[in-house]
LOGU-820828 format. One record per residue (C-alpha): residue number from 1; residue in three letters; x, y, z. Coordinates in steps of 0.001 Angstrom, whole numbers. Layout:
N
[node NUM; 'ALA'; [X; Y; Z]]
...
//
This chain:
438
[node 1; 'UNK'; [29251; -13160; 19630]]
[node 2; 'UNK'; [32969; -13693; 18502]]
[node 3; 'UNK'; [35470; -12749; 20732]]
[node 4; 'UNK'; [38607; -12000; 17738]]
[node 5; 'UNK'; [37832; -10970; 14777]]
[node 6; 'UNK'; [40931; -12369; 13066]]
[node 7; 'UNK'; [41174; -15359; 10406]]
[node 8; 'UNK'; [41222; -18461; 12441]]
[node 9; 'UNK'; [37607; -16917; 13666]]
[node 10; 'UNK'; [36266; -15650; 10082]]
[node 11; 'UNK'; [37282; -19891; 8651]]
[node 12; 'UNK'; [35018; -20821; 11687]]
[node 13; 'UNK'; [32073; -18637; 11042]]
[node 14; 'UNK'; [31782; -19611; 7188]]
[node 15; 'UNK'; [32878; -23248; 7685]]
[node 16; 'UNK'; [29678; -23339; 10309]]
[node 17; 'UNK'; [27634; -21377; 7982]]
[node 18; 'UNK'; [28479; -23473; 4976]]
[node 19; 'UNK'; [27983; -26879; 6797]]
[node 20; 'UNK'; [24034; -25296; 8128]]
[node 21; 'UNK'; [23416; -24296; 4532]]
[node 22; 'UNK'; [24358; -27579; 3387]]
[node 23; 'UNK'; [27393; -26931; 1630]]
[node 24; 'UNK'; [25610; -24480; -377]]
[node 25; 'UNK'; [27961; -21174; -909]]
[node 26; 'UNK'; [26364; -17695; -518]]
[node 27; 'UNK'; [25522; -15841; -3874]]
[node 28; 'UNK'; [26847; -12542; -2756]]
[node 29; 'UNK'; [28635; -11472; -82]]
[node 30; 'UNK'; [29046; -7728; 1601]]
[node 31; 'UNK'; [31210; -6892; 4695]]
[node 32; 'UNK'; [33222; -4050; 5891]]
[node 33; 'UNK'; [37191; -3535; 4616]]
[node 34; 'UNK'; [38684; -6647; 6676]]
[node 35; 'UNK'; [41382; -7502; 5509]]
[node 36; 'UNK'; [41424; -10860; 7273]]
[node 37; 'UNK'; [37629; -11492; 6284]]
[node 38; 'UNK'; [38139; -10521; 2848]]
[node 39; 'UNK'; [41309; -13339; 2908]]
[node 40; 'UNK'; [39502; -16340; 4162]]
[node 41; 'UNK'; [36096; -15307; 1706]]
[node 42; 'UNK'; [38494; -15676; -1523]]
[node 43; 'UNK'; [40245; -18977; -527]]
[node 44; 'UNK'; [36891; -20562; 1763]]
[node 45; 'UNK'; [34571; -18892; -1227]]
[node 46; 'UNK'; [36475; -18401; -4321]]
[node 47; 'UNK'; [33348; -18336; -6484]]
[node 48; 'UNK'; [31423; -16338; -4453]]
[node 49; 'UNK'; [31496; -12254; -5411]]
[node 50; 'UNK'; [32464; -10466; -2659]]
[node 51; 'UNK'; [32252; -6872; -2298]]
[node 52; 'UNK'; [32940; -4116; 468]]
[node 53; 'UNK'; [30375; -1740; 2221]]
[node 54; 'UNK'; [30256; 1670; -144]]
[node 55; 'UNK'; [28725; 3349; 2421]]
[node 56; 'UNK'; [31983; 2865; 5264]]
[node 57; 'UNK'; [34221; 3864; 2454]]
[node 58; 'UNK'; [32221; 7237; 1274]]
[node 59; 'UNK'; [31832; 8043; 4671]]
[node 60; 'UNK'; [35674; 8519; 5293]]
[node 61; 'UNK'; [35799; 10588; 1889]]
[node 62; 'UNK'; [35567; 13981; 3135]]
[node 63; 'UNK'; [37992; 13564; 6105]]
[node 64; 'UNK'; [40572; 11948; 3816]]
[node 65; 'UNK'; [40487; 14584; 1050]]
[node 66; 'UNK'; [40672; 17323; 3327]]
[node 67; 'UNK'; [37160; 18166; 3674]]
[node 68; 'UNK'; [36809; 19584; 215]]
[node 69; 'UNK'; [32639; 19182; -634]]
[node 70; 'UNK'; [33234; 20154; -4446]]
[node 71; 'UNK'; [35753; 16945; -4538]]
[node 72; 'UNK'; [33569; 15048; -2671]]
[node 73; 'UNK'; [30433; 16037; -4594]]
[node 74; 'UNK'; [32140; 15386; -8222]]
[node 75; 'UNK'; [34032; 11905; -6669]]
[node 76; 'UNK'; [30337; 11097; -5683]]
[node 77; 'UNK'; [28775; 11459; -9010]]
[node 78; 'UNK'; [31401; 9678; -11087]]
[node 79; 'UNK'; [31024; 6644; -8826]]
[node 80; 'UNK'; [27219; 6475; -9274]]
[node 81; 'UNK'; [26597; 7671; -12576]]
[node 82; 'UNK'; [29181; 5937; -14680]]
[node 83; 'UNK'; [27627; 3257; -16670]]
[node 84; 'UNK'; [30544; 1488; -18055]]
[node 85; 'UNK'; [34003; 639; -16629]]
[node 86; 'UNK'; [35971; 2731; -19084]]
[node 87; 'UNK'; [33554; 5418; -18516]]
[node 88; 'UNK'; [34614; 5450; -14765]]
[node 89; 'UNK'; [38090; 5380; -15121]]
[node 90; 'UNK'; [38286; 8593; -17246]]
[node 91; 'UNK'; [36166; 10167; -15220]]
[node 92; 'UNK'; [37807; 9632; -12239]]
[node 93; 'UNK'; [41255; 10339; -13585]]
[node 94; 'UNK'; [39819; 13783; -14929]]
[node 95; 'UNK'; [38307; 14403; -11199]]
[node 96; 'UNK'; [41573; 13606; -9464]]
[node 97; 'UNK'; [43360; 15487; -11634]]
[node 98; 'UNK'; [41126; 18878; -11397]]
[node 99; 'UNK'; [41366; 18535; -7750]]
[node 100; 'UNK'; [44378; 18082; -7637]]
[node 101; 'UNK'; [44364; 14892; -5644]]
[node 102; 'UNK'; [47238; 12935; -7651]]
[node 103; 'UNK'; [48818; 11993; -4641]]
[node 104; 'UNK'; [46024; 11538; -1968]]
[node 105; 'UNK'; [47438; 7717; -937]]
[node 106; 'UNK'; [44006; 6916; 67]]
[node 107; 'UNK'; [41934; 7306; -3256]]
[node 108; 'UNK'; [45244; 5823; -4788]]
[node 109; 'UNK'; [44105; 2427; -2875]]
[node 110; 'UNK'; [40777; 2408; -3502]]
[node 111; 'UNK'; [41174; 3289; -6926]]
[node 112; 'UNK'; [43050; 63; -7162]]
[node 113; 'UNK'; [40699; -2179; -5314]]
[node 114; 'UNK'; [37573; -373; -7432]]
[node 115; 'UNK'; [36380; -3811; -8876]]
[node 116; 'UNK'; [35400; -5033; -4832]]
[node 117; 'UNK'; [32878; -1296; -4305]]
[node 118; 'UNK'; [32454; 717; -7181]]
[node 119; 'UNK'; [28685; -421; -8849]]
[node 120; 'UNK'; [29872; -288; -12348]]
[node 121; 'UNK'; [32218; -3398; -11503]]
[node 122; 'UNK'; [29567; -5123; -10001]]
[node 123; 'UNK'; [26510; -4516; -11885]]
[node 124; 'UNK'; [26775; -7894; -13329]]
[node 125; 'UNK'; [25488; -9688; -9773]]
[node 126; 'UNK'; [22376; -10112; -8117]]
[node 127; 'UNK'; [23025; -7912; -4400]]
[node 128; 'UNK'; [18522; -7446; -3661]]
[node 129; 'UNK'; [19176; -3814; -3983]]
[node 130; 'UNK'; [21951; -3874; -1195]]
[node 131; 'UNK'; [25367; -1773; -1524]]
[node 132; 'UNK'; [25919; -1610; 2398]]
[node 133; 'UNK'; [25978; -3604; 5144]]
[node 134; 'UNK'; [23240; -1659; 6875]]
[node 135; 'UNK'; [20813; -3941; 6342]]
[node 136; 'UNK'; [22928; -6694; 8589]]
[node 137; 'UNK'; [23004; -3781; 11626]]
[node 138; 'UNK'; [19216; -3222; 11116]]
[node 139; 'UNK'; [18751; -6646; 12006]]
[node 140; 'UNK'; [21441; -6151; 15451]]
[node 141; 'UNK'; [19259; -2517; 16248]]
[node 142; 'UNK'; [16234; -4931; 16543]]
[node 143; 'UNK'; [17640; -8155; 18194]]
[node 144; 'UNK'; [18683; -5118; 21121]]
[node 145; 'UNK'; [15563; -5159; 22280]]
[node 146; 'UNK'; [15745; -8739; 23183]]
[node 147; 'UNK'; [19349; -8940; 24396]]
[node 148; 'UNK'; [22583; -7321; 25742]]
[node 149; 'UNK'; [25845; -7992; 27112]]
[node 150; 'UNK'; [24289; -9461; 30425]]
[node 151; 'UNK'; [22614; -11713; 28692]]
[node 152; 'UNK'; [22837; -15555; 30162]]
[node 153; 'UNK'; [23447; -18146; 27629]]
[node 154; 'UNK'; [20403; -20161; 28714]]
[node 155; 'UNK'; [18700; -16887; 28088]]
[node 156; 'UNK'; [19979; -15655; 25091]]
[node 157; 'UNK'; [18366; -18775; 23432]]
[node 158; 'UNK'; [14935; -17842; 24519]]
[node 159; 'UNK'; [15369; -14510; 24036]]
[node 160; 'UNK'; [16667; -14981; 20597]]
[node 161; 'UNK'; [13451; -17500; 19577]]
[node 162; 'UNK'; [11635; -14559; 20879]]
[node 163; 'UNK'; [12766; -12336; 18922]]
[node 164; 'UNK'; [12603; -14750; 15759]]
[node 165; 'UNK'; [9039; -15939; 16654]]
[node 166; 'UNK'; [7950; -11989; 16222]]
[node 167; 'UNK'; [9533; -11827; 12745]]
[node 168; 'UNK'; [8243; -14303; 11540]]
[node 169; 'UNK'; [4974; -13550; 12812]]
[node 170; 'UNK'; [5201; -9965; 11141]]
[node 171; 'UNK'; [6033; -11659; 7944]]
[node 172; 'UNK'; [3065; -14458; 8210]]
[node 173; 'UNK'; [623; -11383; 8928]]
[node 174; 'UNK'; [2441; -9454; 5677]]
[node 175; 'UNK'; [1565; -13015; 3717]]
[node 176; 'UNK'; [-1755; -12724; 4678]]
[node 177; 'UNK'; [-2475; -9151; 3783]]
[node 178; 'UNK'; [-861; -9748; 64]]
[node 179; 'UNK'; [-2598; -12758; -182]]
[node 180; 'UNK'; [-6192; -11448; 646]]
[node 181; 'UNK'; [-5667; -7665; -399]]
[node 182; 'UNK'; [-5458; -6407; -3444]]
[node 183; 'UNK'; [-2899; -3514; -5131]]
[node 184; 'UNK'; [-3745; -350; -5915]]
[node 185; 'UNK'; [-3022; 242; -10138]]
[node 186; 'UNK'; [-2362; 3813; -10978]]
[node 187; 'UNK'; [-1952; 2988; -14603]]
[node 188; 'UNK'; [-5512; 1449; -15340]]
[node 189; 'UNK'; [-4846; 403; -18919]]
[node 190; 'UNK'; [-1436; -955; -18646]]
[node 191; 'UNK'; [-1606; -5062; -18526]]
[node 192; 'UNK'; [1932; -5375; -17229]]
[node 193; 'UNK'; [1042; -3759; -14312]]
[node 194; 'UNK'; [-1753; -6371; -13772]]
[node 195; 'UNK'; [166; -8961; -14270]]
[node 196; 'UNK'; [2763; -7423; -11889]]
[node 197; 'UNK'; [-8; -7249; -9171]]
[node 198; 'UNK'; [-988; -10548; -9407]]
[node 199; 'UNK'; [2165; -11829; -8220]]
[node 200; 'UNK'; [4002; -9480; -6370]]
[node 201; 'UNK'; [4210; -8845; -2505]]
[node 202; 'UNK'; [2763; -5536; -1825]]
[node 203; 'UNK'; [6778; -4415; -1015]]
[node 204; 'UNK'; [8179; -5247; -4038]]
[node 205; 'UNK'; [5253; -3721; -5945]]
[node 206; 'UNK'; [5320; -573; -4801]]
[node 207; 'UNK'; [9002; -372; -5340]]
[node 208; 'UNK'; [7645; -2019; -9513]]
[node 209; 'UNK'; [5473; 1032; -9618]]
[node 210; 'UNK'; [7963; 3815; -8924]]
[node 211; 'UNK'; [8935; 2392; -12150]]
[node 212; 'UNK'; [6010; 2827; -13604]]
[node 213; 'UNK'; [6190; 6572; -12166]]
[node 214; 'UNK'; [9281; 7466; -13367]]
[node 215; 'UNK'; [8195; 7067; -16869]]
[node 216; 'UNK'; [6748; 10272; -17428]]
[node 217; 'UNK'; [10578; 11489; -17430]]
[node 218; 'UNK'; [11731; 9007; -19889]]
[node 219; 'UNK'; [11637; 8802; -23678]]
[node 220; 'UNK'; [13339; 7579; -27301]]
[node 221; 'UNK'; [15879; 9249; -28751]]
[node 222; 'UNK'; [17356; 6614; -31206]]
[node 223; 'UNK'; [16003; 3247; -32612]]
[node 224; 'UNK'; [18317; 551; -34577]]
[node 225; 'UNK'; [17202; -2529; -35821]]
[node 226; 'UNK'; [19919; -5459; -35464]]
[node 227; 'UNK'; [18442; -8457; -37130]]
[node 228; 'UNK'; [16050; -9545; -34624]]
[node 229; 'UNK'; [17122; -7085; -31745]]
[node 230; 'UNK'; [16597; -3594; -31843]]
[node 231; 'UNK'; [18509; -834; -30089]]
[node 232; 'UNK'; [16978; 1507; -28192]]
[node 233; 'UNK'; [18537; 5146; -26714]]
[node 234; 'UNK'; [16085; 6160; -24153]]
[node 235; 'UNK'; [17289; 9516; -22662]]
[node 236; 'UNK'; [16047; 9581; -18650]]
[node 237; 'UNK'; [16368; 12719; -17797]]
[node 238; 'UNK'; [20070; 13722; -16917]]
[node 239; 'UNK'; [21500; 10004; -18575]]
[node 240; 'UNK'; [20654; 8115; -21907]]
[node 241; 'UNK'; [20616; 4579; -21579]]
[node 242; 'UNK'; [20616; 1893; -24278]]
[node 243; 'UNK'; [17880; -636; -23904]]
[node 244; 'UNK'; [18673; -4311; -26086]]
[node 245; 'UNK'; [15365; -6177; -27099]]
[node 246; 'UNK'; [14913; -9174; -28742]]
[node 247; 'UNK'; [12035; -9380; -30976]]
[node 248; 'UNK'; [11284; -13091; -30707]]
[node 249; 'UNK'; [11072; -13967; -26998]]
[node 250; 'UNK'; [11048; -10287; -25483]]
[node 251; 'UNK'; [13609; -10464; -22994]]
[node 252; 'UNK'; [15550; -7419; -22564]]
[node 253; 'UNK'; [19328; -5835; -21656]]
[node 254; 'UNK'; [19731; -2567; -20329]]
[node 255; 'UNK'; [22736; -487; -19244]]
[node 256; 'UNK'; [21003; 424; -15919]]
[node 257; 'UNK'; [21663; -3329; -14543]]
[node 258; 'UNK'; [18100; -2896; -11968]]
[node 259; 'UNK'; [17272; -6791; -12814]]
[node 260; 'UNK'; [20872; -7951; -12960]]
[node 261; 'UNK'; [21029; -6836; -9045]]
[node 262; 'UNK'; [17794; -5401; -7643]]
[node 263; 'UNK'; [15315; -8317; -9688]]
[node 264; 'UNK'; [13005; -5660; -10606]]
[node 265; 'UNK'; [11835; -4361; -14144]]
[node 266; 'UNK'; [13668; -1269; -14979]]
[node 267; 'UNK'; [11561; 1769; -16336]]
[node 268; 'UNK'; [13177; 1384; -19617]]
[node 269; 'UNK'; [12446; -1967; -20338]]
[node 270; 'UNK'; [8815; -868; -19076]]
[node 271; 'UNK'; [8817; 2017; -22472]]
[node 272; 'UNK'; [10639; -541; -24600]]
[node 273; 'UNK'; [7677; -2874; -23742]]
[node 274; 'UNK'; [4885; -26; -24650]]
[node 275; 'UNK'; [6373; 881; -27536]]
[node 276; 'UNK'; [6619; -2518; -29176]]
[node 277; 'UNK'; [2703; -3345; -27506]]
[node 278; 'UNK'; [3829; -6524; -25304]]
[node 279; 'UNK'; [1040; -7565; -23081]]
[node 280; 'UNK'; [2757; -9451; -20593]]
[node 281; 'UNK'; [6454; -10412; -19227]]
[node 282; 'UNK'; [8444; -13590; -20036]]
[node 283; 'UNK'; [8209; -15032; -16654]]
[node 284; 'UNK'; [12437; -15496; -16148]]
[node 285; 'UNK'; [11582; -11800; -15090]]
[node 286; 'UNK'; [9506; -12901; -11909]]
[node 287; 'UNK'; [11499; -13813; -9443]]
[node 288; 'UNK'; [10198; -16265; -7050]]
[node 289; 'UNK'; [11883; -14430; -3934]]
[node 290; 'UNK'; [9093; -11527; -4760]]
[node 291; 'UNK'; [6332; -13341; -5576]]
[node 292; 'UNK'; [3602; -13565; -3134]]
[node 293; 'UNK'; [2997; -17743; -2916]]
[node 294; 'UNK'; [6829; -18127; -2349]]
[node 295; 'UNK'; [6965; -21208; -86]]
[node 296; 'UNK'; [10642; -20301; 2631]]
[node 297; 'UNK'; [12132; -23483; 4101]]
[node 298; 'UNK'; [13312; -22595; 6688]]
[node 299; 'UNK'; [12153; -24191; 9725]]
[node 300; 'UNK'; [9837; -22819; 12496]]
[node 301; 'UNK'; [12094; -24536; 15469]]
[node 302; 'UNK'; [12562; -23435; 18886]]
[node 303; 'UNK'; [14967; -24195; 21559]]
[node 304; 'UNK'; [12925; -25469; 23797]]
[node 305; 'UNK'; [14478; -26255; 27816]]
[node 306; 'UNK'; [11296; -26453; 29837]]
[node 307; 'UNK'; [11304; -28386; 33201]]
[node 308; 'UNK'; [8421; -29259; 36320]]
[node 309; 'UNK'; [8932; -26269; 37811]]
[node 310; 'UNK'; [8612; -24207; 34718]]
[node 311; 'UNK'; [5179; -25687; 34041]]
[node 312; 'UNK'; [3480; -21654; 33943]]
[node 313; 'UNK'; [5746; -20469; 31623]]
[node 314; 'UNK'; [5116; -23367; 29290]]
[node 315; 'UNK'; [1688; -22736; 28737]]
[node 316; 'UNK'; [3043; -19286; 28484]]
[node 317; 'UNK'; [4800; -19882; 25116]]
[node 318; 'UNK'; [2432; -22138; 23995]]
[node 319; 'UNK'; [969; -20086; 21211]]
[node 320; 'UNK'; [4321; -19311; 19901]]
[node 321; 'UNK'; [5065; -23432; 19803]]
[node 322; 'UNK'; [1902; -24009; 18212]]
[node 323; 'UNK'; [1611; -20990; 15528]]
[node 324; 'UNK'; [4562; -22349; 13124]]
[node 325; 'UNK'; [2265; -25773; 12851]]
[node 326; 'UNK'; [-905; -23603; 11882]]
[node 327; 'UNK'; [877; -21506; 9798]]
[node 328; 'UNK'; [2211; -24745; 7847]]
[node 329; 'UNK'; [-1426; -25790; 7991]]
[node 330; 'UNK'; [-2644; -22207; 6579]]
[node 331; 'UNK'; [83; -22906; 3464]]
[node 332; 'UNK'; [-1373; -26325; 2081]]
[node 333; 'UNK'; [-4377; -25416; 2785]]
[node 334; 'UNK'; [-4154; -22011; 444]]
[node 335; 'UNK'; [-3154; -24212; -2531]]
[node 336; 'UNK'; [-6664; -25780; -3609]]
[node 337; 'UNK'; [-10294; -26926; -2756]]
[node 338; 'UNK'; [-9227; -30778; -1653]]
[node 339; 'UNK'; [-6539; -30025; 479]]
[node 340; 'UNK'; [-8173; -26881; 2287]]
[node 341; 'UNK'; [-10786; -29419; 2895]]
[node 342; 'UNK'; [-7799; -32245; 4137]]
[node 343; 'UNK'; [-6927; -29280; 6767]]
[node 344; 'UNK'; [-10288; -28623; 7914]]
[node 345; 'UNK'; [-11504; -32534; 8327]]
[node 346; 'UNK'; [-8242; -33384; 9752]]
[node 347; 'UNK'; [-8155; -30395; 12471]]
[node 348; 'UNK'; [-11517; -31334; 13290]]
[node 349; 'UNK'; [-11013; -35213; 13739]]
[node 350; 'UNK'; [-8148; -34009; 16289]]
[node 351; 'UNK'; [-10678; -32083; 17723]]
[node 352; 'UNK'; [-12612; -34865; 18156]]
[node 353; 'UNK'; [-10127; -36472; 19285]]
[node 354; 'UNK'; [-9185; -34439; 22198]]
[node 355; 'UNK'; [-12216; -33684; 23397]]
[node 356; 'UNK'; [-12672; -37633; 23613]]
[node 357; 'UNK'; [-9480; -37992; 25328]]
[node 358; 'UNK'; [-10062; -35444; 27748]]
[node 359; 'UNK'; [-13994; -36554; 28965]]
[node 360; 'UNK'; [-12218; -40337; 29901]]
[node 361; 'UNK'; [-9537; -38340; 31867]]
[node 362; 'UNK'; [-11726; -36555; 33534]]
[node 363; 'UNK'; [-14163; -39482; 34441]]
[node 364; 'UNK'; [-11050; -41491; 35522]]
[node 365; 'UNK'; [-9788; -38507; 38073]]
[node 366; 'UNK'; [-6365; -37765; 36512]]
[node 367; 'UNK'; [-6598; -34535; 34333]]
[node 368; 'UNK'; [-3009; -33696; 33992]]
[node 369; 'UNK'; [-626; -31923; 31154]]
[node 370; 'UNK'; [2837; -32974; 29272]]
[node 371; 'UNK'; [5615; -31049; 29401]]
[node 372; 'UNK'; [8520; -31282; 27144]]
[node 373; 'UNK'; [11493; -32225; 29222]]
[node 374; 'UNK'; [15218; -30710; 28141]]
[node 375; 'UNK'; [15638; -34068; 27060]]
[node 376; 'UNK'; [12748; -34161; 24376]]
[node 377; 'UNK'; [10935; -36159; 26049]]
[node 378; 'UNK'; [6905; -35519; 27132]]
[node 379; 'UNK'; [6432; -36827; 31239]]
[node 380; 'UNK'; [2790; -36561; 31933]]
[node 381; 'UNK'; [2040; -34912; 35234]]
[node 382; 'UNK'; [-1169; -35213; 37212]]
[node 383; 'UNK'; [-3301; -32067; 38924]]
[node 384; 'UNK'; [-5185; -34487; 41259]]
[node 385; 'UNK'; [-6995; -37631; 41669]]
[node 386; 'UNK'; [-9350; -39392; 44018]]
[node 387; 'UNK'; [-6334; -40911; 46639]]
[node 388; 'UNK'; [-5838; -37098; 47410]]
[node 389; 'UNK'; [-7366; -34665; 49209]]
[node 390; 'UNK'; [-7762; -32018; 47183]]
[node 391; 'UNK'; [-10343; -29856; 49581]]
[node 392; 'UNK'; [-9303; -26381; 49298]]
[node 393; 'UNK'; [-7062; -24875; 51925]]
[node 394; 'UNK'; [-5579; -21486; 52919]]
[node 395; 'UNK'; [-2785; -20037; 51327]]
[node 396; 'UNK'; [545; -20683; 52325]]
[node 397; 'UNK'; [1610; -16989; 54151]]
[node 398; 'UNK'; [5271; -16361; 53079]]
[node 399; 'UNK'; [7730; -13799; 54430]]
[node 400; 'UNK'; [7509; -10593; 52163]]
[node 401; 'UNK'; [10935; -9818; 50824]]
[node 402; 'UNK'; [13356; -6744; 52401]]
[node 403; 'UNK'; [13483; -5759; 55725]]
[node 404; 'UNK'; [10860; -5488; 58693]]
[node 405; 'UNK'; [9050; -2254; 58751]]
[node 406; 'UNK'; [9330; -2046; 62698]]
[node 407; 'UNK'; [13202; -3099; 62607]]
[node 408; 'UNK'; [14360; -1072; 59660]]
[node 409; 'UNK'; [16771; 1714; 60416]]
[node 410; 'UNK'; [15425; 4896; 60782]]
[node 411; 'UNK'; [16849; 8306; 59822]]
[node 412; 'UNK'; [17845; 11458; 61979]]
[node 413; 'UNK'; [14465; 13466; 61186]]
[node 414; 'UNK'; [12430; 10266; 61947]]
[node 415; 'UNK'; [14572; 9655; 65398]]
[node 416; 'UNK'; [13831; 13782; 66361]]
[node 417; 'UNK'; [10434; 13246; 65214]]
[node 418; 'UNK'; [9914; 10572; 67735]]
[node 419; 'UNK'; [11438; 11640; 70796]]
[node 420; 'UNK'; [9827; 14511; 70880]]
[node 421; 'UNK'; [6287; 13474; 70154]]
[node 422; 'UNK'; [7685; 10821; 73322]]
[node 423; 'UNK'; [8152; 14262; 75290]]
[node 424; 'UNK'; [5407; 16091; 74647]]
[node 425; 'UNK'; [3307; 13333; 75619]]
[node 426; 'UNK'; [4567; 12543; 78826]]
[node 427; 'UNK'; [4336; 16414; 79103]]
[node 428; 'UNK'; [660; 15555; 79024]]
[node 429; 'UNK'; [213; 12905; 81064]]
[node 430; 'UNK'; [1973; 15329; 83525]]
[node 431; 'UNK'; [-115; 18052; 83702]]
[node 432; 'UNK'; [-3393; 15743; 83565]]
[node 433; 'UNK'; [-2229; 13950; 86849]]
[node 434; 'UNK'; [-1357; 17605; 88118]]
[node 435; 'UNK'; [-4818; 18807; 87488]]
[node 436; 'UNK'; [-6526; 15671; 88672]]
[node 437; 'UNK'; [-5070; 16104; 92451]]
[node 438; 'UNK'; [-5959; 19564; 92603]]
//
């Protein structure tokens, strides 16, 4: 939708966006290497962490080091597996060097700008598992389906409620099926994975119990007592990470960062956990973004420009203007006995009510509809009543659209065709009148 991407046009998208979020900045913030976005996000956002797509920046690493896959390969590891910041930089000064890539101006600059994509400088935020920006051009894949270039303005706005109205639809029927189901354990004696399914969307809990899986590769190597924390060294394979718990209220540090920025119980915490025989989680480890009775805010509005003569489509789109009230209705009523029964008795006193309504306009002669006008307003619009005639009469024949059959332009063949079926039956009619005088 914008036209320039330069910074007069970056200040007016986040101005907008911080004045519909009600001044409320943006935890975390991932976009491409603009320069002029990334200048307007540190002066309009100062305390907001801001970090650029890894995936746009390994993707030129190949073509900018010559195409050299050991480089790449080595570059690649020391970027993901370094689990400190010191760690990183000796590592990648050692793989420079034994490439020989000293004075490759391109790793030069992002070497200097590491703290903005590297994960070991930014371990310390909460990014919901994100590192790229693909997630944002997921979500522009799926809305073309619903629009294009061509797209009117007037009908970009249905369109786009469309296209909104289906997500959230998907998401009320994921609700449902996490709210009604149950999860599968495949640890049956484990109580943290109980707890776990008790509260987590079926998502997030499958993602819990790769966790779970990947335990069967991790184990101590080294346990130090600190007062009340202990220290453990849990070796995971190919990488040894060191796992701080506190005895007293069982929260937990761990080099791996998953909480700090995925929210999600890393599997050493998970053997740390075993080992000292704690039944369940301190809750500060359950976020409320995962759980499964999360209430969102946001709200279930439309842009709504319906008018007389779009009366048909109206009753079209009804269900999707009446779903977000149900849903609403579905959400109260889920939370106990005496307000499911509030939904039910109220739904069925409008019922009542309706029904009542409808019967005196019925026995009065006007049974008619509302429509909501572009100005919010509802006119009331009447099918019939007993000053009309409303016997039933033929339909209205209209002129089909394109061309006449009979006056339509023929082609050569067709012309051929014709003149000589012309000839050969005058040929007939010839001989016939031949034949009959003889």
């Amino acid at each position: 939708m914008m036209t320039h991407e330069d910074t007069n046009s970056h200040k007016w998208i986040i101005s907008n966006l911080l004045d519909c979020m009600g001044g409320k900045a943006p935890k975390t913030i991932i976009t491409d290497q603009s320069a002029a976005m990334k200048k307007e996000i540190a002066e309009t956002l100062p305390d907001t962490p801001h970090r650029h797509c890894i995936w746009h920046i390994l993707d030129k690493l190949d073509a900018r080091i010559g195409n050299k896959e050991e480089a790449g390969e080595d570059i690649r590891r020391v970027i993901y597996d370094s689990k400190i910041e010191a760690e990183f930089e000796s590592q990648w000064d050692s793989t420079i060097s034994h490439h020989s890539l000293q004075d490759n101006e391109w790793l030069t600059s992002m070497f200097e700008v590491r703290n903005s994509w590297v994960p070991v400088y930014l371990n310390e935020h909460f990014w919901v598992g994100m590192r790229s920006t693909q997630r944002s051009e997921s979500i522009n894949s799926f809305l073309d389906r619903y629009v294009n270039s061509k797209t009117t303005l007037r009908n970009f706005a249905r369109c786009f409620n469309l296209a909104i109205a289906r997500l959230r639809k998907r998401e009320s029927d994921e609700d449902y099926e996490c709210l009604c189901g149950q999860s599968r354990l495949i640890s049956k004696f484990n109580p943290i994975e109980q707890q776990f399914s008790e509260v987590y969307t079926n998502n997030i809990f499958i993602k819990f119990q790769n966790e779970i899986k990947a335990l069967i590769d991790s184990r101590f190597t080294y346990c130090e007592r600190l007062g009340n924390t202990k220290v453990y060294t849990i070796d995971d394979g190919d990488k040894e990470f060191m796992v701080h718990f506190n005895c007293q209220d069982h929260t937990y540090t761990c080099e791996c960062h998953l909480f700090e920025t995925n929210g999600l119980v890393c599997r050493h915490a998970l053997l740390v956990y075993k080992q000292e025989n704690v039944a369940h989680v301190p809750a500060k480890y359950i976020l409320d973004r995962w759980s499964k009775c999360f209430k969102r805010n946001y709200l279930n509005e439309r842009v709504v420009a319906v008018s007389v003569r779009e009366r048909r489509e109206t009753h079209k789109n009804l269900p999707l203007l009446l779903y977000p009230v149900f849903q609403k209705l579905l959400d109260y009523a889920v939370l106990d006995e005496d307000t499911q029964q509030s939904v039910v008795d109220g739904l069925n006193g409008l019922l009542i009510s309706i029904s009542k309504s409808k019967d005196r306009r019925t026995e009065s002669g006007q049974i008619g509809s509302v429509v909501t006008t572009e100005s919010g307003s509802h006119t009331h619009h009447d099918y019939g009543n007993e000053n009309e005639d409303n016997s039933i009469k033929d339909l209205v024949k209209r002129r089909k659209r394109g061309r006449n059959p009979v006056n339509r332009k023929k082609s050569i063949l067709e012309v051929k065709h014709e003149q000589a079926k012309k000839k050969y039956t005058k040929k007939n009619k010839s001989s016939d009148l031949k034949s009959e005088k003889s």
